[in-house]
N, C-alpha and C positions, 0 to 999 in steps of 0.2 A: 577830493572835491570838498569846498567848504562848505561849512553845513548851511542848514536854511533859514538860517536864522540872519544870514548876513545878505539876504536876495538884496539885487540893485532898484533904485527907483524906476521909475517910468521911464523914462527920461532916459536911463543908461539901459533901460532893459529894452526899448524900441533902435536905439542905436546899435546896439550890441547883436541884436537881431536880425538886424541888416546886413551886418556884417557878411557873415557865412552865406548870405543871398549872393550879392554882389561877389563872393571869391568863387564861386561855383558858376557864375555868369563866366568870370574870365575864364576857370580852366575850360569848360565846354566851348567858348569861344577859341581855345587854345591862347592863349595868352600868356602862354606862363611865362616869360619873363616880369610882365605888370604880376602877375598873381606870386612870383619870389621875390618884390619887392614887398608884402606884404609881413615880410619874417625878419624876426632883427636879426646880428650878428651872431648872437648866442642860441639861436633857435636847435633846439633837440626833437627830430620828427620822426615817431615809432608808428607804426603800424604792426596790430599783433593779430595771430588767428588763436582760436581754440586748441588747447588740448584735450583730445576725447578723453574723456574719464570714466570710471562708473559714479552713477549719480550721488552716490554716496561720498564722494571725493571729493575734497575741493576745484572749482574752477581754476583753470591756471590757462596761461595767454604763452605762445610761441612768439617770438619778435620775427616778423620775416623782413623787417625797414627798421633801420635804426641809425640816421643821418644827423649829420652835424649840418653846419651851414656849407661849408665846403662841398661836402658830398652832395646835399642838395642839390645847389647850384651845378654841377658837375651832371646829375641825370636830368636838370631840369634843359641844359646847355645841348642834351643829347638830343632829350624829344622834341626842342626845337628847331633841330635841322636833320631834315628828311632824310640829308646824306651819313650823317652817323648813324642812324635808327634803324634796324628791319621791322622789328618791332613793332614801329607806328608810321609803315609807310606803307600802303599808302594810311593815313590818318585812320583812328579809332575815332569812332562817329559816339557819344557819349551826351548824356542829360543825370545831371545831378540833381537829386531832390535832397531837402535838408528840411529837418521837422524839428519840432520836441526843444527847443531850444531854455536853455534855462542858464542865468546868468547870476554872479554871486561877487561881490566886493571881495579883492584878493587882500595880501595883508599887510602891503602896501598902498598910497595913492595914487593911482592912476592906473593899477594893476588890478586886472580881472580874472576872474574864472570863468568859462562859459563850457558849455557840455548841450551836446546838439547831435541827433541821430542823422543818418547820409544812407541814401541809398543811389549807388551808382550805378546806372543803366549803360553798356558799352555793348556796341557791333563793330566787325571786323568788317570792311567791305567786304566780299564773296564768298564770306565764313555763314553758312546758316543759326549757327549757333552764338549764342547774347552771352553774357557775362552779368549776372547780378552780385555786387557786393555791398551787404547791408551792413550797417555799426555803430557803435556809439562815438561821436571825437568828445578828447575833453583839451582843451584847448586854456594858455593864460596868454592875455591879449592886455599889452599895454597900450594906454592910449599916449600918446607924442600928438604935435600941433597937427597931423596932418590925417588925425582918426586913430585907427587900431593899426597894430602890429604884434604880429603873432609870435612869442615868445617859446614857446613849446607847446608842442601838438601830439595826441595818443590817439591812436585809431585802433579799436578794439572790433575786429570783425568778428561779426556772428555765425563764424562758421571753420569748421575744422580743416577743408580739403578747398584750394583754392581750383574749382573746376575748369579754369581755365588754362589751369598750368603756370601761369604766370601775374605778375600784376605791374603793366608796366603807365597804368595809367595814376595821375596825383589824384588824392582823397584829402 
């Protein structure tokens, strides 16, 4: 992340804010064909868990997602039709919140940093039990004429044992 000394104006840091509001509308909407056009061609999307350590250890991150645009597109292609999916059929009922957002001039022009906390709320229909998954994303978002576009995205979950077994919902 770059340091603080390069934070964005107003101006990009109210933009850039929005941002991750608006992409979390669409996947809770399910939308995600509009919500993978948000990623360029060269998009790298990780999501990692904790490795348990002793405290005395350094922190270290598991990769349980580590997609190209191809693969993307590929599970996002899945969970949009009911009929390749068991998955998320019937639909996972889901509300994203997105906090903490903090945005930094990348080191390029028109390239950004941005790093944003997520916590996802997800029900099974007739499953009594929820799924929380909370973390940090750190995200570089270029802007092109039509807003942002997500160049690579890190999803650092805060937590070591994914209690639900699986995680087949977008972060």
């Amino acid at each position: 992340m770059a340091d603080t000394t390069s934070s964005v104006d107003t101006e990009d840091y109210i933009a850039i804010q929005r941002f991750p509001y608006a992409e979390a509308a669409l996947l809770d909407r399910r939308a995600f064909q509009e919500w993978f056009a948000l990623f360029t061609d060269d998009i790298r999307y990780v999501v990692t868990t904790q490795v348990a350590r002793p405290a005395q250890d350094p922190t270290s991150q598991f990769a349980i997602i580590d997609e190209d645009h191809n693969a993307l597109k590929m599970r996002v292609d899945q969970i949009s039709d009911p009929n390749l999916t068991h998955a998320e059929n019937p639909p996972t009922m889901t509300r994203r919140l997105v906090s903490n957002v903090e945005a930094y001039y990348g080191e390029r022009n028109g390239v950004f940093e941005a790093q944003s906390n997520i916590l996802l709320y997800a029900s099974r229909p007739g499953e009594p039990e929820t799924a929380l998954h909370a973390g940090e994303r750190q995200d570089t978002l270029i802007r092109d004429s039509n807003g942002f576009r997500i160049d690579k995205r890190t999803v650092n979950l805060a937590q070591a044992v994914l209690t639900s077994g699986t995680l087949s919902q977008l972060l």
